[in-house]
N, C-alpha and C positions, 0 to 999 in steps of 0.2 A: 101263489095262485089263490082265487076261491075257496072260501069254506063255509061250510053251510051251520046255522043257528038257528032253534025253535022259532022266538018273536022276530028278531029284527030281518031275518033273509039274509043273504051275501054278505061277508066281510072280506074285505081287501085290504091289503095296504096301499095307504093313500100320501102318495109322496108329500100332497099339501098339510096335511093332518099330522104326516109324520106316525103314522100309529095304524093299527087295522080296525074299519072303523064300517058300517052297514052300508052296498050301495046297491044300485038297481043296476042290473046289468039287461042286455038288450041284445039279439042280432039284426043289422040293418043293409040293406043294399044299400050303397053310395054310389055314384056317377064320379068316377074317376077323370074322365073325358073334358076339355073346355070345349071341346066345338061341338055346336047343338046334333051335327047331321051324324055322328056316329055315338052319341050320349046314353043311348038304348042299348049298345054293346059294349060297354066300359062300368055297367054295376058291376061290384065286390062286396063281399060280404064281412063286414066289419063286426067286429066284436065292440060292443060300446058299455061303458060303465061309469055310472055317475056316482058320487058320494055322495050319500045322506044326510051327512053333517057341512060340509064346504060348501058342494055343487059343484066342485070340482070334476070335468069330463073329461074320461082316455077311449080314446076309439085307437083295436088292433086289427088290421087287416087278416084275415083269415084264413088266406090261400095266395101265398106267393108263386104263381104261374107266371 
């Protein structure tokens, strides 16, 4: 998981890097939904986290209901 550091913010381990390494992490609503008319009631909230060094992105769903 996350750990936190003075300058760089976030370090993960980054499966592409191979190593734990500074990333920006985010929570986002996503549209899980393809059809447009129920698209309003299928956000979730993702956990998203990018690496600093790659650009490498992992988004984790957040509540499996």
């Amino acid at each position: 998981m996350a750990t936190r550091i003075d300058d760089d913010g976030m370090t993960e381990e980054c499966d592409e890097c191979g190593r734990e390494t500074p990333h920006e992490v985010s929570i986002e609503l996503l549209t899980e939904s393809t059809k447009e008319e129920n698209a309003e009631f299928s956000r979730e909230p993702y956990r998203v986290s990018t690496c600093r060094v790659c650009g490498t992105e992992m988004s984790v769903r957040m509540n499996n209901a």
